[in-house]
LODO-938416 format. One record per residue: chain; residue number from 0; residue in three letters; x, y, z of N, C-alpha, C in turn. Coordinates in steps of 0.001 Angstrom, whole numbers. Layout:
N
A,NUM,ala,X,Y,Z,X,Y,Z,X,Y,Z
...
***
This chain:
327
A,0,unk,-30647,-1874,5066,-29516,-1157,4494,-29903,-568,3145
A,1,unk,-29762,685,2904,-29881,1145,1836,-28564,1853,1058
A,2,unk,-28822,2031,-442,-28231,2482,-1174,-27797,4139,-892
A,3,unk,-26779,4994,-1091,-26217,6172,-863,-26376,6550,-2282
A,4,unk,-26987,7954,-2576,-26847,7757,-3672,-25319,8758,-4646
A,5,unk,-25359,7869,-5873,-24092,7954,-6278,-23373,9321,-6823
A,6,unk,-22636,10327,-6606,-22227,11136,-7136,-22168,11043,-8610
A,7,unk,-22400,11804,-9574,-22034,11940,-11162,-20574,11904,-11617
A,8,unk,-19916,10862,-12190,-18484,11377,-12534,-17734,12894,-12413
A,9,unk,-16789,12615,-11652,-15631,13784,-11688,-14604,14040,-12494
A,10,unk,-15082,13301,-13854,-14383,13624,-15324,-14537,14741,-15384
A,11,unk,-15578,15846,-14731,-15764,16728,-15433,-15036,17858,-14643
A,12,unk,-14909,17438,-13693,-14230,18072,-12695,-12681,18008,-12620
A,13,unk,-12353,17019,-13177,-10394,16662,-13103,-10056,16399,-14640
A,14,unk,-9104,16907,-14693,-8638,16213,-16056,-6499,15884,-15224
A,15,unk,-6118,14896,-15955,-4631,14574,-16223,-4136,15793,-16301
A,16,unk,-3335,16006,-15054,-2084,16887,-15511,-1659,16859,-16556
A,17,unk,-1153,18467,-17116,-418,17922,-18331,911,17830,-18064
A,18,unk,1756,17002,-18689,2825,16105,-18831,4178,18008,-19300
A,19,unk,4905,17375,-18402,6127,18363,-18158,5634,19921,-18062
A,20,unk,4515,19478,-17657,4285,21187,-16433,4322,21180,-14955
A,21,unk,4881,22320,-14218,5278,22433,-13047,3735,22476,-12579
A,22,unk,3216,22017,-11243,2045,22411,-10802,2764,23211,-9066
A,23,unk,1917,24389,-8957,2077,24955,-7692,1002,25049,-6946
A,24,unk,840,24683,-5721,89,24680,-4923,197,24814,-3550
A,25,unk,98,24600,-2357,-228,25014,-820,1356,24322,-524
A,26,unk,1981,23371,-1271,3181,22548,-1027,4349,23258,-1699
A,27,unk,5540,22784,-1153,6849,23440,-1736,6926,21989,-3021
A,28,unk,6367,22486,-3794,6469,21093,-5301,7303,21845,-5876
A,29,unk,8369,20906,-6656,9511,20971,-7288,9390,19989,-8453
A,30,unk,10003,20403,-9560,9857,19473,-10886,11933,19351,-10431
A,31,unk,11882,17519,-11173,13287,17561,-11154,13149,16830,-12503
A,32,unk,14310,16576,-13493,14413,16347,-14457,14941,14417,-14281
A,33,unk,14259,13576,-14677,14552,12091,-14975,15759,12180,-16714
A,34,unk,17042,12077,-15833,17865,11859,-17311,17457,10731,-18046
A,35,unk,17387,9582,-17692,17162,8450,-18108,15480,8324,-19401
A,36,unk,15224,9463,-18948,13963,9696,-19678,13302,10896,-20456
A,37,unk,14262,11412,-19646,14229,13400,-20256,12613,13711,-20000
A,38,unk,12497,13230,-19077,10934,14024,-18596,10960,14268,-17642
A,39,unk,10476,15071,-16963,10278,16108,-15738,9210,15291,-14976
A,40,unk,9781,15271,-13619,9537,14301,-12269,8299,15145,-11387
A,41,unk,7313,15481,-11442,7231,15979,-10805,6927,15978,-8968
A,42,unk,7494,16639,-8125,7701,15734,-6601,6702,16970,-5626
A,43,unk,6458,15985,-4113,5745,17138,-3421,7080,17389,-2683
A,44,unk,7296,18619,-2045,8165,18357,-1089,8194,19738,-82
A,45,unk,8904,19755,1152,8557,20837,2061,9510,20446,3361
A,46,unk,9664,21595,3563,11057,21647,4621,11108,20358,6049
A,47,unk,9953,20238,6229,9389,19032,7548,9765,17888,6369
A,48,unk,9573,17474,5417,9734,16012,5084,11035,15658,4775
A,49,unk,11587,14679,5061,12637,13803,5264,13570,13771,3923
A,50,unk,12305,13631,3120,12659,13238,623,11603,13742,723
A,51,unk,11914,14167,-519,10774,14515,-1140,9608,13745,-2221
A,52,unk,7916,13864,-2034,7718,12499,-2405,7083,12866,-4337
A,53,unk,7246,11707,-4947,6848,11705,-6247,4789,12163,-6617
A,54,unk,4690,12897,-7285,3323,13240,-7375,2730,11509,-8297
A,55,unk,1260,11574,-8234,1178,10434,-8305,1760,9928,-10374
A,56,unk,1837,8750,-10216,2084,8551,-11692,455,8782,-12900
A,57,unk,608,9618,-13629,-1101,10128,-14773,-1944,8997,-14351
A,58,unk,-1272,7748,-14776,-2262,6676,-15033,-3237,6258,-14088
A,59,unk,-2534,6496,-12518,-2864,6268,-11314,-4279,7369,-11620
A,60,unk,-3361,8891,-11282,-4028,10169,-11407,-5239,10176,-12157
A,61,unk,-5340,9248,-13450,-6626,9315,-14543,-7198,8434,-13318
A,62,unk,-6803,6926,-13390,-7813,5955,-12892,-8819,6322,-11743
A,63,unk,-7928,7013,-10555,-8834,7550,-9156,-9699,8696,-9969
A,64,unk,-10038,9178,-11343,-11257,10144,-11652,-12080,9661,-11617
A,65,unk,-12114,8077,-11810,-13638,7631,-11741,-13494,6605,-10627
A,66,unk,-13218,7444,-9322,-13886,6923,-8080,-15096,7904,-7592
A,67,unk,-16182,7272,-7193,-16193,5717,-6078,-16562,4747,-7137
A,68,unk,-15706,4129,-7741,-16227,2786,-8675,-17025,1771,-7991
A,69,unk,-17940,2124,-6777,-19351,1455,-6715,-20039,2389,-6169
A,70,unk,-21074,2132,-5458,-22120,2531,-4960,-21958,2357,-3605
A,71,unk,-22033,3673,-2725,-21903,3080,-830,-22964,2987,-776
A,72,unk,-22933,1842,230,-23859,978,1199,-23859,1190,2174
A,73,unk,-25241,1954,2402,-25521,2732,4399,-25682,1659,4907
A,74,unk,-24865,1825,5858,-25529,796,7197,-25726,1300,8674
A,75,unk,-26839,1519,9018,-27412,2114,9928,-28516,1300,10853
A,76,unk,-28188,-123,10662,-29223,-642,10952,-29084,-1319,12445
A,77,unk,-28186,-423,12828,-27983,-1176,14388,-28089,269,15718
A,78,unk,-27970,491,16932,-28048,1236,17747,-27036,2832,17522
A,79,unk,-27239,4203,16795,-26071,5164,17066,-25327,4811,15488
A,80,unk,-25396,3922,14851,-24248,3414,13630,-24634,4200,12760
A,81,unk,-23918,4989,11947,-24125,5732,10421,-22861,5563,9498
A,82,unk,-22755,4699,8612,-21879,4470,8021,-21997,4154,6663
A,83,unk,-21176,4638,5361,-21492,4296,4014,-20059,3617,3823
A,84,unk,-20268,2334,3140,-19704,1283,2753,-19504,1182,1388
A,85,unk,-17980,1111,591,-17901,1953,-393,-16967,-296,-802
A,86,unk,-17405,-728,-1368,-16938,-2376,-1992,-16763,-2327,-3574
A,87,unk,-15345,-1285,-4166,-14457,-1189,-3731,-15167,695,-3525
A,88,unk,-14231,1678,-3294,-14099,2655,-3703,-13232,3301,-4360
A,89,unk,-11473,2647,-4621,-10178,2907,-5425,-11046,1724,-7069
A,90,unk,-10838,2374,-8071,-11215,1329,-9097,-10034,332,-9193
A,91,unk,-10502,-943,-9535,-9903,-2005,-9336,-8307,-1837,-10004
A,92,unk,-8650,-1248,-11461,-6996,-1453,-12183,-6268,-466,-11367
A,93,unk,-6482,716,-10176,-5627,1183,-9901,-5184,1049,-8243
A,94,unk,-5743,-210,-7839,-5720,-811,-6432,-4259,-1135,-6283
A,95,unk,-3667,-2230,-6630,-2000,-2820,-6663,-989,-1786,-6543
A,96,unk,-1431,-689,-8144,-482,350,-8146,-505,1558,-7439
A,97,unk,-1020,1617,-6659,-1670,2910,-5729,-1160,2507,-4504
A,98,unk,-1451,1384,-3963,-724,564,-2558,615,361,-2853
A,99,unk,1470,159,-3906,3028,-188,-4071,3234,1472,-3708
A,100,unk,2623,2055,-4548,3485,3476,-4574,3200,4535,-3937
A,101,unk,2207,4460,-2531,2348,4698,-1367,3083,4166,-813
A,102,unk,3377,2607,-871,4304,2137,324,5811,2310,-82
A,103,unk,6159,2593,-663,7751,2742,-1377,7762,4580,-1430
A,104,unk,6925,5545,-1444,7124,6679,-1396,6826,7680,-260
A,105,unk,6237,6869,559,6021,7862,2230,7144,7318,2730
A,106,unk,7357,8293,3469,8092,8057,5090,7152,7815,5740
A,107,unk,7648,7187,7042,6871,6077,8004,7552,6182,9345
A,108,unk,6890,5830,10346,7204,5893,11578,6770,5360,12710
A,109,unk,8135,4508,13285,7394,3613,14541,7477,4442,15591
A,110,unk,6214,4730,16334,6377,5650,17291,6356,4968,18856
A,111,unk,7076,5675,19351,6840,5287,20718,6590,6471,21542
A,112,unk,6002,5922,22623,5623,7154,23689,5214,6389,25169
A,113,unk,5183,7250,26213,5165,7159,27136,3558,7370,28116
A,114,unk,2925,6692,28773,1258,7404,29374,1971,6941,30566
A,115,unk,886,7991,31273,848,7639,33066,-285,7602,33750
A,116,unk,86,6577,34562,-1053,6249,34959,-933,6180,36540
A,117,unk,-1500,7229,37222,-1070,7686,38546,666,7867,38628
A,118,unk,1319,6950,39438,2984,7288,39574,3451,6339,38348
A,119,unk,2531,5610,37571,3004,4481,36926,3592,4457,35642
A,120,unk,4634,5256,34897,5008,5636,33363,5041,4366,32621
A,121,unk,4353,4235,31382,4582,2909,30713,4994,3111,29320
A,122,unk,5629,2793,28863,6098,3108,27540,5424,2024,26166
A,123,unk,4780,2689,25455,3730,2064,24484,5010,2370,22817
A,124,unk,4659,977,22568,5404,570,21328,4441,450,20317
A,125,unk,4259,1626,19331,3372,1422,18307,3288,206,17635
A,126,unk,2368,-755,17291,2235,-2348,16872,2042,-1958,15055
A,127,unk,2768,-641,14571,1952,-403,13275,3165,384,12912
A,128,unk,3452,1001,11557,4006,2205,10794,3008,3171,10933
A,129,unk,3375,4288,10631,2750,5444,10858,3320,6715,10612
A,130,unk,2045,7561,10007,2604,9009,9531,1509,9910,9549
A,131,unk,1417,11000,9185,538,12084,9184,869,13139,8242
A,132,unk,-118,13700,7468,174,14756,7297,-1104,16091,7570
A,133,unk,-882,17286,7582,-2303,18595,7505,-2117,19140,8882
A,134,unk,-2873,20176,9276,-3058,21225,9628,-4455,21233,10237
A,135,unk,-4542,22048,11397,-6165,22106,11789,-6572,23191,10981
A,136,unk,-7938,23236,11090,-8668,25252,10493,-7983,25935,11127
A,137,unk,-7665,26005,11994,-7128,27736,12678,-5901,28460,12019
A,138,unk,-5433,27421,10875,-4290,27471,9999,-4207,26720,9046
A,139,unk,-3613,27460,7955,-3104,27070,7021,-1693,27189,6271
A,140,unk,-1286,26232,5476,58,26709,4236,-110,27790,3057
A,141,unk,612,28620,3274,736,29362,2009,1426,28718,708
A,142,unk,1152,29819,-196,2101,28845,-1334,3532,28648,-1216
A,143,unk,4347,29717,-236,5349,29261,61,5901,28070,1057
A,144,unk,4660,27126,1621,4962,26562,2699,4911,27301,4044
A,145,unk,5017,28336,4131,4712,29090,5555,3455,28548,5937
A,146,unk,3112,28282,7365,1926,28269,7962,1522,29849,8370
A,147,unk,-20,30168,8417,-387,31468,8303,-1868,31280,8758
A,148,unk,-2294,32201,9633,-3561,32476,10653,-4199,32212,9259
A,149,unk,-5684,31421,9757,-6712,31361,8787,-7341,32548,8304
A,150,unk,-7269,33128,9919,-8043,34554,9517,-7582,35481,9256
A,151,unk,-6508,36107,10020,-5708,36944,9488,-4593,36882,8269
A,152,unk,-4390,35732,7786,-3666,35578,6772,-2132,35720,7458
A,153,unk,-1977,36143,8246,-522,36632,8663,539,35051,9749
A,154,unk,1569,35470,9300,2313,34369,9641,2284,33968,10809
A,155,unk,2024,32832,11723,1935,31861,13069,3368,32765,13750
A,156,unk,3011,32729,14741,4340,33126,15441,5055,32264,16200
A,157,unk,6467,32012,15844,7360,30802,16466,6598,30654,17432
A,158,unk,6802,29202,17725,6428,28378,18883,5022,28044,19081
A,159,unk,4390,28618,18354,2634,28672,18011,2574,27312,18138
A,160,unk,3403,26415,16883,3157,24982,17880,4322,24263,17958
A,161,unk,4508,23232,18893,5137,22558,19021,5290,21841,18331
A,162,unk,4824,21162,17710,5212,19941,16366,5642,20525,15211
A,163,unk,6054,19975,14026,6166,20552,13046,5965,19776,11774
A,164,unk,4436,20565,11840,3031,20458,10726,3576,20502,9164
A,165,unk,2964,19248,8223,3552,19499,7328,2222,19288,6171
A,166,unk,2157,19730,5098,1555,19481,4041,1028,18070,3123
A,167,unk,-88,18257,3137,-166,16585,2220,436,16954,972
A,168,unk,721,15598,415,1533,15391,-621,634,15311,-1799
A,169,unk,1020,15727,-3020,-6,15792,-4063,-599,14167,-4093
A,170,unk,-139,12981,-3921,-333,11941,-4346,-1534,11634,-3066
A,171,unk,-1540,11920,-1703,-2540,12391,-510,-4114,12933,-1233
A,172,unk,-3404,14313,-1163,-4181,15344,-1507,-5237,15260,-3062
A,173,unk,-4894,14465,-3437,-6042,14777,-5094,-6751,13469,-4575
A,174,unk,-6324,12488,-3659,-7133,11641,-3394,-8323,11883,-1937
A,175,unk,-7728,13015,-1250,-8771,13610,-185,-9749,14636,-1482
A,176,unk,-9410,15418,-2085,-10467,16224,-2768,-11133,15545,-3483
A,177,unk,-10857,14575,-4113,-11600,13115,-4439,-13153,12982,-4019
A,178,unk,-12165,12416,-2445,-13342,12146,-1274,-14093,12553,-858
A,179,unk,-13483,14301,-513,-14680,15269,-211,-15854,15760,-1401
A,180,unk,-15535,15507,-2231,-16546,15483,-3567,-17323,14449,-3746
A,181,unk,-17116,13129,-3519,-18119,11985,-3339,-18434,12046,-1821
A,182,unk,-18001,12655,-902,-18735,12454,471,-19436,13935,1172
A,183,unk,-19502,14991,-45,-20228,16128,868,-18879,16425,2247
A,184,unk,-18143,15888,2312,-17333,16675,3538,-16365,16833,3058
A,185,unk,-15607,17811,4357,-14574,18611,4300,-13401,17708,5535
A,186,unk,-12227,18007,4552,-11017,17185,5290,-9709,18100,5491
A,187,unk,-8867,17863,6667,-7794,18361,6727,-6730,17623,7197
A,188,unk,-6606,16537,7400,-5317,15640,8135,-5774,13909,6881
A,189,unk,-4511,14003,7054,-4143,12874,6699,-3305,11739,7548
A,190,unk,-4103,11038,7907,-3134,9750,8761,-3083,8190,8015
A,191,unk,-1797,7625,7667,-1702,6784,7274,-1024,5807,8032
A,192,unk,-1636,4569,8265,-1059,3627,8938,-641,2268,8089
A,193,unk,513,1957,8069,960,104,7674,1089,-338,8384
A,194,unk,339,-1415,8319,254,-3111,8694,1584,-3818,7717
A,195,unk,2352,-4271,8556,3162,-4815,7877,3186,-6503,7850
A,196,unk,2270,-6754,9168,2015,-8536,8713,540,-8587,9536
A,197,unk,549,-9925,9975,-992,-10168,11243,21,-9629,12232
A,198,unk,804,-9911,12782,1131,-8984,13600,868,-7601,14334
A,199,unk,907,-6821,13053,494,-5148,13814,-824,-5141,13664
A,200,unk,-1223,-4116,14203,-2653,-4525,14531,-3087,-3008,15248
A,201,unk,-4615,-2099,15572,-4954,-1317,16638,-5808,-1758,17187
A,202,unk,-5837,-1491,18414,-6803,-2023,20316,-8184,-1402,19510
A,203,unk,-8978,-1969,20120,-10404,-1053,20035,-10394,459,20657
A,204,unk,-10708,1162,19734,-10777,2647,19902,-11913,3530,19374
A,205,unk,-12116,4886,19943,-13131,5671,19428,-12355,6829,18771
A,206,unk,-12328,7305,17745,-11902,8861,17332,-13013,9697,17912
A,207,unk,-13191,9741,18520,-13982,11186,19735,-13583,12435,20163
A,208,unk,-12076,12202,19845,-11678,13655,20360,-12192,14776,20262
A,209,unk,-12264,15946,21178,-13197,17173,21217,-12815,17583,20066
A,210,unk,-11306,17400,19661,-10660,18568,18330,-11231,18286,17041
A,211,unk,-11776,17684,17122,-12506,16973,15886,-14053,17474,15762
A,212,unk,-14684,18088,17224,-15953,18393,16940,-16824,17203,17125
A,213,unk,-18411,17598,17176,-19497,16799,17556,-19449,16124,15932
A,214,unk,-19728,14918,16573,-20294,13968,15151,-19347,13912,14070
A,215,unk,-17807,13897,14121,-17063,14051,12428,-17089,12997,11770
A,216,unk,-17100,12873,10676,-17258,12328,9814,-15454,12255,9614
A,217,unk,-15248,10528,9304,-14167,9831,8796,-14046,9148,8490
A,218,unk,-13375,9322,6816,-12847,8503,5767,-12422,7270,5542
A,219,unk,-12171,6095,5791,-10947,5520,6023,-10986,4440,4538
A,220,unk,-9799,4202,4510,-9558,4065,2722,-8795,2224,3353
A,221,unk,-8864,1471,2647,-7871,-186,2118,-7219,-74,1627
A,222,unk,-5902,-356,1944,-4924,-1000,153,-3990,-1895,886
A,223,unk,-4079,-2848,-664,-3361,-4119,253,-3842,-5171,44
A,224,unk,-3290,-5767,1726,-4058,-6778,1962,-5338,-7251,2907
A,225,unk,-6394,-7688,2909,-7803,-8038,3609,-7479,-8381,5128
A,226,unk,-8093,-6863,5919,-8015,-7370,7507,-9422,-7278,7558
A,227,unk,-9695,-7895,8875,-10661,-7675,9502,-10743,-6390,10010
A,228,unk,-12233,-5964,10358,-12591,-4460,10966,-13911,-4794,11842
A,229,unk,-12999,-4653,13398,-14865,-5226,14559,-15028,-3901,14769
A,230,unk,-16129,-3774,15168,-17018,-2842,15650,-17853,-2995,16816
A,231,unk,-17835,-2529,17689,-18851,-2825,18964,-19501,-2069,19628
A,232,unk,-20468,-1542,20118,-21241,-288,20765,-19969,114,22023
A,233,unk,-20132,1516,22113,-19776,1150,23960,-20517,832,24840
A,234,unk,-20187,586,26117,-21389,-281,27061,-22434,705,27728
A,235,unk,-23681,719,27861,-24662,1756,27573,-25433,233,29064
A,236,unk,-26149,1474,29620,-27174,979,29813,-28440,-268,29594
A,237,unk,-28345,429,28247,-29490,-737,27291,-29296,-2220,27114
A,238,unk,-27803,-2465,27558,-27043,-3648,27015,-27011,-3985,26037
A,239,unk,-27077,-3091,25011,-27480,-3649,23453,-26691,-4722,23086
A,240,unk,-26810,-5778,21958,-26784,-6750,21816,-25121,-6779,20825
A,241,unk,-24965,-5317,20248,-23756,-4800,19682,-22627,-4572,20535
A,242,unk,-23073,-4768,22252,-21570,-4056,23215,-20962,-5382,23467
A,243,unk,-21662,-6762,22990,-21402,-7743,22990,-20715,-8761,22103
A,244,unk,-21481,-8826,20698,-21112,-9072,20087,-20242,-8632,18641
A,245,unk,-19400,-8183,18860,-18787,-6845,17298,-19187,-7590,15835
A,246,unk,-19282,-6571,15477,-19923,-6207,13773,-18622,-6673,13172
A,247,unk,-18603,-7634,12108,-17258,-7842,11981,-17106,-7668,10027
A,248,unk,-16463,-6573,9397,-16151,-6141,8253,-14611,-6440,7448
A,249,unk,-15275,-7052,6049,-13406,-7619,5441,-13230,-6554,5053
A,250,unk,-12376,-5661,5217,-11911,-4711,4622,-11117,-5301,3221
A,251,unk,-11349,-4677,1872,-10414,-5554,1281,-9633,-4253,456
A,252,unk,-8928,-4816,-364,-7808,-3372,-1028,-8711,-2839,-1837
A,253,unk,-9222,-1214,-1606,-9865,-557,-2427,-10646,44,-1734
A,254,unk,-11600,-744,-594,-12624,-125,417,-12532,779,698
A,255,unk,-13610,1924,826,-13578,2385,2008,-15069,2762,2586
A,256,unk,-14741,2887,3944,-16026,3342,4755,-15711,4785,5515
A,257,unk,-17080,5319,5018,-17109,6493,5761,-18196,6493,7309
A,258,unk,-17448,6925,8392,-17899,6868,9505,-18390,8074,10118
A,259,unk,-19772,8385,10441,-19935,9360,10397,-21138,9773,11905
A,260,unk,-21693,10896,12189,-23052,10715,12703,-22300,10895,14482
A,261,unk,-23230,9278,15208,-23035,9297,16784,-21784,8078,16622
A,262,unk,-21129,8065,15179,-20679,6584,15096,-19390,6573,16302
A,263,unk,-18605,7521,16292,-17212,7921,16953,-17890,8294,18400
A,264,unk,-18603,8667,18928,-19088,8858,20305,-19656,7580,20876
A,265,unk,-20360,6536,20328,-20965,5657,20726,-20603,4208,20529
A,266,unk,-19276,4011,19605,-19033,2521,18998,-17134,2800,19373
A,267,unk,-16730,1491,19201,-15370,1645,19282,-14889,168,17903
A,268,unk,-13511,885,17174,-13070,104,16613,-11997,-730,16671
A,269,unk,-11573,-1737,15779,-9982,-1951,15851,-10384,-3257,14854
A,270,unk,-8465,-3368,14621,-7529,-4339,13539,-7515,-4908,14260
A,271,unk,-7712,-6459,14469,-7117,-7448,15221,-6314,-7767,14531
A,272,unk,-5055,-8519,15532,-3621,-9302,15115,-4423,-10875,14004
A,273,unk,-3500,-11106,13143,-4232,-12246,12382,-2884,-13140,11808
A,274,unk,-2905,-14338,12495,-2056,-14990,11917,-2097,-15924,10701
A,275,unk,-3022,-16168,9854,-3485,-16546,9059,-4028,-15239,7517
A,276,unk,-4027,-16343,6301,-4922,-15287,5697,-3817,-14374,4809
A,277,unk,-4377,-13365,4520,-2935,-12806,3692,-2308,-11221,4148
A,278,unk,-2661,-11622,5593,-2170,-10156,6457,-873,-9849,6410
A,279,unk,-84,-11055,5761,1346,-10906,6397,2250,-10422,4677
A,280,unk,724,-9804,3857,1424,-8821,2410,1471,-7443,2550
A,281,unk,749,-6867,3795,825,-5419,4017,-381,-5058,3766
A,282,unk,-707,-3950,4353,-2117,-2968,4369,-1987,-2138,4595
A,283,unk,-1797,-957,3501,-2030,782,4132,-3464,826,3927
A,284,unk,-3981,1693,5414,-4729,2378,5648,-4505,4103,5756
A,285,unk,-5226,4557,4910,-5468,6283,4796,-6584,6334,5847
A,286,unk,-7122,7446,6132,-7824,7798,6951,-7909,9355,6670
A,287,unk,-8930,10247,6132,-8804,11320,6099,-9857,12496,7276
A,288,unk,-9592,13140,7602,-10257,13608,8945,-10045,15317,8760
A,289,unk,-11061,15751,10085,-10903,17608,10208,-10799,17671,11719
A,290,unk,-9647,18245,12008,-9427,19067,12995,-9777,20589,12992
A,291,unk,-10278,20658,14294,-11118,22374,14113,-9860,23220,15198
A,292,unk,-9308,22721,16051,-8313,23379,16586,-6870,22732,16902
A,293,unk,-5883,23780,17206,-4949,23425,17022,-4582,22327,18169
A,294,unk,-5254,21712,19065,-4731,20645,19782,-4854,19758,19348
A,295,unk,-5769,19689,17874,-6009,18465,17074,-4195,18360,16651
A,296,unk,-3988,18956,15864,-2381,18844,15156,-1578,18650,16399
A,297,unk,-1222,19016,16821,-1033,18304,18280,-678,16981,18368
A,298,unk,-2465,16624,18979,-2057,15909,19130,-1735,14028,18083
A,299,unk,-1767,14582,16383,-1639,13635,15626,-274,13660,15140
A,300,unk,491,14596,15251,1900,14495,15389,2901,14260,16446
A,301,unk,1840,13983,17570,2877,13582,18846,2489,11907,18851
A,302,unk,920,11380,18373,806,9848,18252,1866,9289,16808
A,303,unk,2086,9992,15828,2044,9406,14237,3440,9625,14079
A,304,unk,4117,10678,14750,5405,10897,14111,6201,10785,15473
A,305,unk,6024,11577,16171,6729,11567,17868,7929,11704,17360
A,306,unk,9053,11519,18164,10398,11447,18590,11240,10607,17499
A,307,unk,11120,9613,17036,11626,8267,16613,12083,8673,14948
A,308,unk,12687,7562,14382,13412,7486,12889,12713,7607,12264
A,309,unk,13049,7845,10977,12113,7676,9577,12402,6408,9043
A,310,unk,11669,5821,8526,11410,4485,8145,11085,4595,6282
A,311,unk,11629,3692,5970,11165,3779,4401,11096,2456,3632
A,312,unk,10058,2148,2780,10492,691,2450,11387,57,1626
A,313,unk,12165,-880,1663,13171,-1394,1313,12779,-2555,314
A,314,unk,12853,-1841,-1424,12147,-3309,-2072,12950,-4266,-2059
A,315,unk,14444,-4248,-1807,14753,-5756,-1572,14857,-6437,-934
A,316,unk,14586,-5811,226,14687,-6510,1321,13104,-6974,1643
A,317,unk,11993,-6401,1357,10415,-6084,1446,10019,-6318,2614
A,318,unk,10577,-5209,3485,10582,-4398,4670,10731,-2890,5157
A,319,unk,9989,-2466,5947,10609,-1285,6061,11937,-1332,6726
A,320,unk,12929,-183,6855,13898,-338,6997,14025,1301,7333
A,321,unk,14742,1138,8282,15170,2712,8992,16105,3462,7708
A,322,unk,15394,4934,7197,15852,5698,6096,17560,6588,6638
A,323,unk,18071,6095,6067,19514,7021,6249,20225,8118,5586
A,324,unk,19375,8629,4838,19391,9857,3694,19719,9442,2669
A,325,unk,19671,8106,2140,19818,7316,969,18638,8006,212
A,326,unk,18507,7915,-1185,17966,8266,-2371,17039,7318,-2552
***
């Protein structure tokens, strides 16, 4: 296993918003005024989201400038695996406050849906919270929020898609341009999943999808609390000694690993359920990714958001709790 080597600070590259200026960008952002404080709020917000969400708080905003607060660790030392291992990559003082204020400021969503299997319809109960936000390449947001041909610049024509694609949120978004600056890649979706105890949990899976392209490279970020992360070849010929036994990683609040290479064609992952341990304080997982066509958006708004309520967390109750247009 070797060392990745380390990007140069992005001090030089970011500085702190300044304090009671409007920022405009690809999102419908709105400044609202805090009476209680007489300072200007500033929020992301856009016709698809439910509320509108708070941009991140400076302090947060300063602390993530000096990520990756370590050094990734390649690990490549097994059959097809390419992966940099980032212990932490959020710097430590802004781990706690970065996980509270994601989980109290997204909307969330238990999705359900339906597969078939010959005459057989089964209805699958997401074991997780879940959300999404971005757009494939073949489109983008204007500054008004309109979606608009990449190439032609000119506006999507109703029904272009079926879902309805929404914008990352500044508090998302300065943490994907982040990423793509310490990882050489390029990102367009945002998927965030909560773990809300050992309970929820995902099956072993591959992100392979064609919409994603040969070999993509993906992000995936900790906050929280410490799950496990197996890893296992798929079953090959060779019988390698990995389709057997899984690679087993603590994810802890701050991590992240970037997955990259034959890793998504040749290995499969997943959260196991954990009844022990401190699964049962919560874990958002980010995940940042590129879709190259539009069946990618597709299909991450028919798994992440689907049909079902908005969900929001409830600090007194410290649960999510189905959102009712409450404030």
């Amino acid at each position: 296993m070797a060392m990745s080597k380390r990007p140069r600070t992005l001090d030089s590259f970011f500085s702190p918003p300044p304090k009671k200026t409007r920022t405009i960008d690809s999102r419908d952002d709105v400044a609202k005024k805090d009476d209680t404080s007489n300072c200007i709020i500033q929020q992301s917000n856009h016709q698809t989201y439910p509320f509108a969400i708070p941009f991140l708080p400076s302090d947060i905003n300063e602390m993530l400038n000096f990520a990756p607060a370590s050094e990734g660790r390649v690990i490549n030392d097994q059959p097809d695996l390419d992966l940099i291992y980032y212990q932490p990559y959020i710097p430590k003082e802004a781990q706690k406050d970065l996980f509270e204020f994601l989980r109290q400021e997204l909307f969330f969503y238990r999705v359900k849906y339906t597969i078939k299997r010959g005459n057989v319809e089964t209805l699958i109960n997401t074991p997780r919270f879940t959300t999404v936000y971005g757009l494939d390449e073949t489109a983008r947001f204007d500054s008004s929020g309109a979606i608009v041909d990449s190439n032609t610049e000119k506006a999507v024509t109703k029904g272009t898609y079926k879902c309805q694609p929404r914008p990352l949120p500044q508090c998302l978004d300065h943490l994907r341009t982040l990423t793509e600056n310490a990882t050489s890649q390029k990102f367009n979706f945002a998927l965030v999943n909560y773990y809300a105890s050992g309970n929820d949990s995902i099956s072993y899976h591959s992100d392979d999808e064609r919409f994603l392209g040969p070999d993509p490279a993906i992000a995936s970020f900790t906050l929280g609390a410490k799950r496990d992360f197996l890893m296992k070849h798929k079953p090959t010929s060779s019988d390698y000694i990995s389709e057997k036994q899984p690679m087993k990683l603590q994810l802890a609040s701050g991590d992240m690993i970037l997955m990259k290479g034959r890793t998504q064609s040749q290995w499969l992952h997943s959260i196991p359920k954990r009844k022990t341990g401190e699964a049962d304080k919560g874990r958002i997982n980010i995940t940042f990714r590129r879709a190259m066509v539009k069946g990618g958006t597709e299909n991450y708004y028919r798994y992440n958001v689907g049909d079902g309520e908005v969900f929001r967390w409830n600090a007194n109750r410290r649960e999510m709790t189905p959102w009712r247009g409450e404030k």
